[in-house]
C-alpha positions in Angstrom: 0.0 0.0 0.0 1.4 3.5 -1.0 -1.3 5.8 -0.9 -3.6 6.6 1.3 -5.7 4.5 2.6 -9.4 4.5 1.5 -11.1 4.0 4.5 -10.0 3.4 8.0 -8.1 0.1 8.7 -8.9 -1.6 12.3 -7.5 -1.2 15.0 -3.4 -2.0 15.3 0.0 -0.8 14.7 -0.8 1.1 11.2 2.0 0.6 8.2 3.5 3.2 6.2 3.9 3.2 2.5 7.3 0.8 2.9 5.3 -1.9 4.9 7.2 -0.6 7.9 5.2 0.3 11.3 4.6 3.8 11.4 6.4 5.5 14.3 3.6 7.1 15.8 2.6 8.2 19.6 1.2 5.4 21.0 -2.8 6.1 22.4 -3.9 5.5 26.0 -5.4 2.0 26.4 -8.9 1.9 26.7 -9.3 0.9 30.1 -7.0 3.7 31.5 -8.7 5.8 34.4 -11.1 8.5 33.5 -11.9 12.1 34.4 -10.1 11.9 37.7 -10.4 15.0 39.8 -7.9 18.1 38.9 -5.0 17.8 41.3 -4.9 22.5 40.9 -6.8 25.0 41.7 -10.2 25.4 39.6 -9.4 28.4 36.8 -9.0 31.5 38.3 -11.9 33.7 36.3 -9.2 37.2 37.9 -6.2 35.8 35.8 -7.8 35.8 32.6 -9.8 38.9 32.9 -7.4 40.7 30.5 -9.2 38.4 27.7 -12.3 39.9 28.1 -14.1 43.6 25.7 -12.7 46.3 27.6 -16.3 48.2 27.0 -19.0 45.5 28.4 -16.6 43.3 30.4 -18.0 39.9 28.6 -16.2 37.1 26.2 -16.8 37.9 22.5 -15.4 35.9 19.1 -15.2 39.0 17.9 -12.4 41.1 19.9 -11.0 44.0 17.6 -7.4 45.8 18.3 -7.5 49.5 18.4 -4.8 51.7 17.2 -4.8 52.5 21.1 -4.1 48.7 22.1 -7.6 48.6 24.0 -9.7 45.7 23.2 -13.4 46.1 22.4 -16.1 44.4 20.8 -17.6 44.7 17.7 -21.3 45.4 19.9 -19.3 47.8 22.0 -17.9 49.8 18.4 -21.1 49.6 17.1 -22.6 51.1 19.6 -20.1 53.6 20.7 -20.7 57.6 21.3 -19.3 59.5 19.5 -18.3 57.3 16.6 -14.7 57.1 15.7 -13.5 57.2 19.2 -12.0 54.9 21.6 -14.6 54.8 24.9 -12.0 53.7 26.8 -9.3 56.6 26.1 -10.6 58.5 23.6 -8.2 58.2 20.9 -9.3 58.7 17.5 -9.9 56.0 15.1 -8.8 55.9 11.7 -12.2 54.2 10.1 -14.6 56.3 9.1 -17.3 53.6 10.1 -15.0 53.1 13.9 -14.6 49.5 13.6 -10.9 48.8 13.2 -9.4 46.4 10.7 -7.4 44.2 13.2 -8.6 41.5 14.7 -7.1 40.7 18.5 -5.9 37.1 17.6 -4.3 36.7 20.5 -7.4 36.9 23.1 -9.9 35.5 20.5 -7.8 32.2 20.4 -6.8 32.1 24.1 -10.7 32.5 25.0 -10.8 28.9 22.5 -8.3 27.8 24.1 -9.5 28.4 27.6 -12.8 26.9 26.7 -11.1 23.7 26.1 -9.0 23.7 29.4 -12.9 24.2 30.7 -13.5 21.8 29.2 -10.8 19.4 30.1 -11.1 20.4 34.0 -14.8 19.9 34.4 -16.6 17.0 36.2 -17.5 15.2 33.5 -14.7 16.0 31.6 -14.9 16.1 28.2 -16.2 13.8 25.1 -14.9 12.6 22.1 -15.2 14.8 19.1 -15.7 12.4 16.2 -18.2 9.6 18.1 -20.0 12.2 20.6 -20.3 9.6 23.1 -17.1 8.2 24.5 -15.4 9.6 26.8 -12.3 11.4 25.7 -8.7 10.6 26.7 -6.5 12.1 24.4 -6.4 16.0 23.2 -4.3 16.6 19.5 -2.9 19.8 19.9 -2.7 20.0 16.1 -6.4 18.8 14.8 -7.8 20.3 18.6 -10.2 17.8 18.9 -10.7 14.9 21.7 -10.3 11.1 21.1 -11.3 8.3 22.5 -9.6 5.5 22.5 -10.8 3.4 19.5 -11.0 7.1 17.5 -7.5 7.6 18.3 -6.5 4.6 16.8 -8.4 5.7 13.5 -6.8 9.7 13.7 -3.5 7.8 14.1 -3.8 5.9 11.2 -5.1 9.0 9.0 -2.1 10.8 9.7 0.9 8.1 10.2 3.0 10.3 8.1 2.5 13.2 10.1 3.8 14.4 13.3 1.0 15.5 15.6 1.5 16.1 19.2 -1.1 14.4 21.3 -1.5 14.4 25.3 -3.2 12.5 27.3 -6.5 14.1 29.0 -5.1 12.9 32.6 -1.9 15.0 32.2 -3.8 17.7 31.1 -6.0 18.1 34.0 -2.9 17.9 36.1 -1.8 20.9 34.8 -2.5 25.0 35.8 -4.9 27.2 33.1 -1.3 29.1 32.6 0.6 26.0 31.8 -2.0 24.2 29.3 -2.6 27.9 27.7 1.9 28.3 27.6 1.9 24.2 26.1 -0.5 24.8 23.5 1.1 28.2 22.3 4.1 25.9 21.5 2.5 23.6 19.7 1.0 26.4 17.2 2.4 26.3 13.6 2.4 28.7 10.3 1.1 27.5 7.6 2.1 28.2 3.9 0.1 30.7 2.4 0.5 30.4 -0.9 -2.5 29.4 -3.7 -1.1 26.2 -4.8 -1.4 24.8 -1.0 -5.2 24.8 -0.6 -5.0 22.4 1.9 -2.6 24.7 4.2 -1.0 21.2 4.4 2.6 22.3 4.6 4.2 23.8 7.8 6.2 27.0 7.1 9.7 27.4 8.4 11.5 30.1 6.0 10.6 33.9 5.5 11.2 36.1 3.1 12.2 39.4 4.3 11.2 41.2 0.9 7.9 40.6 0.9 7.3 40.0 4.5 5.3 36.3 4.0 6.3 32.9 5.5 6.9 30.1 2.9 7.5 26.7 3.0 10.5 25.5 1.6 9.1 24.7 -1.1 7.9 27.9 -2.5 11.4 28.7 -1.1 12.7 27.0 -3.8 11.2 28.4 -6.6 11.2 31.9 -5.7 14.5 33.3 -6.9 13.7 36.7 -6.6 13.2 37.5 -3.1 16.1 35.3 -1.3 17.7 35.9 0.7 15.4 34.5 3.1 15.6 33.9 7.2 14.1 31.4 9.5 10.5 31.7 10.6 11.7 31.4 14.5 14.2 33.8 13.3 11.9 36.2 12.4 8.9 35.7 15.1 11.9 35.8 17.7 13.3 39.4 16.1 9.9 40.7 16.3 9.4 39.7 20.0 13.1 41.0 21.2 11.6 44.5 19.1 8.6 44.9 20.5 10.2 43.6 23.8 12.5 47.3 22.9 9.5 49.1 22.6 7.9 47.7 25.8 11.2 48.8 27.8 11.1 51.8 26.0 7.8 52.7 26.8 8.4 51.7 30.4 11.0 54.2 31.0 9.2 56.8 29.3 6.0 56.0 31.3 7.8 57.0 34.5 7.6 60.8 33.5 4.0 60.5 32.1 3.2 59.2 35.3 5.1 62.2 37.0 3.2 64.3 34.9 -0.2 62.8 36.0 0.4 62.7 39.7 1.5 66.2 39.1 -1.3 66.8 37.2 -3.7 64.9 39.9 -1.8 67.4 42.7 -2.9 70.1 40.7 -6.5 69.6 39.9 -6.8 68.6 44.1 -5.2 72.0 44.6 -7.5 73.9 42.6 -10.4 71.7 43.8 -8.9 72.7 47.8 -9.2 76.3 46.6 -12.1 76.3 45.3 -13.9 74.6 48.2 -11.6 77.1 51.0 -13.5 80.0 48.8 -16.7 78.5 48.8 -16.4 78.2 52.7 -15.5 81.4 53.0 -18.1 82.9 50.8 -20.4 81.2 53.2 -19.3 82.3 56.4 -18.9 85.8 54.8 -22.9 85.7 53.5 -23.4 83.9 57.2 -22.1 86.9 59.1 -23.3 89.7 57.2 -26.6 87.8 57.2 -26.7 88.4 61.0 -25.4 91.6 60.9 -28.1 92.5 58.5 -30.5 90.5 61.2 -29.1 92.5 63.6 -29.5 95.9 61.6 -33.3 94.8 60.9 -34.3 93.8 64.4 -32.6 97.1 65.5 -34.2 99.3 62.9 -37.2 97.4 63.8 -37.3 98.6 67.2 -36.6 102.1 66.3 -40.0 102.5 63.9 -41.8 100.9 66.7 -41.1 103.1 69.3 -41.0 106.2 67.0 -44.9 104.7 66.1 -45.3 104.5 69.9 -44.2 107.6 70.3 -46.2 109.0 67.4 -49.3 107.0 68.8 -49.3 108.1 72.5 -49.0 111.6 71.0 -51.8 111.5 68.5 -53.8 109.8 71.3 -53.4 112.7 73.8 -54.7 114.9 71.5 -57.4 112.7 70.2 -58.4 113.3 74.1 -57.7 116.7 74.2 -59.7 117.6 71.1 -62.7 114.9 72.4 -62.7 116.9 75.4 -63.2 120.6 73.3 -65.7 119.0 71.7 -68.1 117.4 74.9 -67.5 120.9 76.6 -68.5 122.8 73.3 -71.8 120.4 73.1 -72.4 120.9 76.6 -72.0 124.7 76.3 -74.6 124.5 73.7 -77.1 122.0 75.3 -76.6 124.6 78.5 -77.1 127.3 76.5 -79.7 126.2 75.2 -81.4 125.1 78.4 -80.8 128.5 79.8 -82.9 130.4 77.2 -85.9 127.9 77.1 -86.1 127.5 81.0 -84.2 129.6 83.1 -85.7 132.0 85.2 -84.3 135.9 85.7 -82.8 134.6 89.1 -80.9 132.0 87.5 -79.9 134.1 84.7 -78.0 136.4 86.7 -76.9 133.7 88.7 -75.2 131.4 86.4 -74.6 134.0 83.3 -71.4 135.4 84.7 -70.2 131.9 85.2 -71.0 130.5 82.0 -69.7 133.1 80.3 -66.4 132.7 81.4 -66.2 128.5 80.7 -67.4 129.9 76.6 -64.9 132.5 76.5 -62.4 130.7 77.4 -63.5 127.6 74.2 -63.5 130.9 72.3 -59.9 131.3 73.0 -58.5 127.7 72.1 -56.8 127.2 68.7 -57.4 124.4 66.3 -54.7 121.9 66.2 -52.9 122.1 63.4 -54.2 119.1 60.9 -50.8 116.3 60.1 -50.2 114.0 58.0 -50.3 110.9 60.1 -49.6 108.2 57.1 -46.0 108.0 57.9 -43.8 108.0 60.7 -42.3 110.9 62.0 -38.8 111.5 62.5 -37.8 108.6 60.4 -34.7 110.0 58.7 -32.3 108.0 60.8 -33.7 104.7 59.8 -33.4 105.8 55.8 -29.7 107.0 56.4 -28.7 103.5 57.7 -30.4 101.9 55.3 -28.9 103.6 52.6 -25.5 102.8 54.5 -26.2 99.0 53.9 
């Protein structure tokens, strides 16, 4: 047999195309122990918060990359006020439409990947992904799928010419989140690009510097034009040590932006100490003259009451005194009267003289002189000092 085979071959060391056995990972024997508990910690939800939209807090497949470096969701962009800004900082984005043209690969495939350590760690654990009903004991890192036992035995013998790395579900559940998450970051590969590999079949280890693609060495080959070309791990390990650079360079400058801020914070408490020190003393100012203007009122107060008094216990004297000229007038006049209709000769000499003297002497009284008692009298101290507040 030298192609592939047509359809899966039972169970049993497969053959390559030479006859020879196929040096692949032995599976785990079906009656190896399943889903034993975790011997960690449960995943810590804190430690992977990072992963999550920066805007609503939740997991999302579609994370997007800001020029910023904040991470948001594509409801969170759609939904953001003003449009073309970041909610988070407020840096501008270049779409017109604000949804950025990076995708955040790393989160969006760490959340996958920390679904399936979920996965791995739960009671139950997890099931095979071809016959839905087993219970799975091995994970490939490079299809990401669980196998059981006898569906091992057919993946192995699909891909005996291939090298893919497969653990056993009981290690795996030994390990931390951080560890499976660090494992299966190792086992990641590139995959040639290029149209003529449709199946992305063939594992890229050569870049070409010119036009900044990973090929396999194939298309290597045939591609006299751009060479000189690097290693892949060459490249992806330049790019880290750079943006490694950056990161320290960043660092160092971030000390004096963070001068700046606290200064910045000192500031803005200063003026926020003034403000409130003049508000304080705006209101003990208001609070004193307010009882100096109390104490102006209730004293002002008393002096228009007891110039009213005064004015009161005047008009009411002569209120008596003119009451009195009047009853002695009318009695003058009833006597008088009396006297001519009744009174004898005797009585007329008698009293005449008498009587005479009491209306001479109404003659002689004045008529008090007529005031205007609307207002106050004597109130020209209380304007002045009113004037004076």
């Amino acid at each position: 047999m030298s192609g592939s085979p047509t359809a899966p071959r039972p169970p049993g060391p497969p053959a390559d195309g030479d006859g020879a056995t196929a040096p692949v990972e032995t599976g785990p024997q079906p009656d190896a122990p399943v889903c034993s508990p975790p011997s960690h910690p449960p995943v810590v939800e804190d430690d992977f918060q990072f992963l999550l939209c920066e805007g609503c807090r939740q997991e999302s497949p579609h994370l997007k990359l800001l020029t910023c470096l904040h991470t948001l969701c594509l409801g969170c962009l759609s939904e953001n006020k003003p449009v073309g800004q970041c909610p988070v900082c407020c840096t501008a984005i270049p779409q017109a439409n604000g949804i950025p043209d990076m995708d955040n690969l790393l989160f969006t495939n760490l959340q996958a990947r920390l679904r399936v350590y979920k996965q791995i760690t739960s009671d139950s654990g997890p099931t095979c992904s071809r016959c839905r009903g087993e219970v799975a004991l091995v994970w490939c890192c490079e299809c990401e799928e669980f196998f059981c036992a006898k569906c091992f035995e057919d993946h192995q013998w699909w891909h005996k010419k291939k090298t893919h790395k497969v653990r056993k579900v009981e290690e795996l559940r030994a390990e931390s989140a951080h560890q499976f998450l660090e494992d299966t970051r190792k086992s990641c590969n590139l995959f040639c690009t290029s149209s003529s590999h449709p199946d992305q079949s063939r594992v890229c280890s050569i870049y070409c510097q010119k036009c900044e693609k990973a090929l396999c060495c194939s298309c290597a080959l045939l591609d006299n034009q751009h060479a000189p070309f690097c290693d892949i791990r060459s490249e992806t390990q330049r790019r880290q040590e750079e943006l490694s650079s950056m990161d320290r360079e960043l660092r160092r400058r971030r000390s004096g932006f963070e001068a700046t801020y606290v200064s910045l914070q000192g500031e803005a408490a200063r003026l926020e100490e003034a403000q409130r020190e003049m508000r304080e003393l705006i209101r003990q100012r208001v609070e004193q003259l307010v009882r100096l203007i109390r104490q102006e009122e209730e004293e002002l107060v008393g002096l228009v009451e007891a110039r009213q008094e005064q004015g009161r216990r005047e008009l009411a004297q002569e209120l008596r005194h003119v009451e009195g000229v009047l009853r002695r007038m009318e009695a003058g006049e009833r006597l008088v009267e009396k006297m001519s209709l009744y009174a004898t000769e005797q009585e007329v000499m008698d009293m005449q003289p008498f009587i005479k003297g009491s209306l001479q002497e109404l003659q002689r009284l004045q008529l008090p002189v007529a005031m205007d008692r609307g207002q106050p009298r004597d109130l020209s101290e209380c304007r002045a000092r009113l004037q004076a507040l």
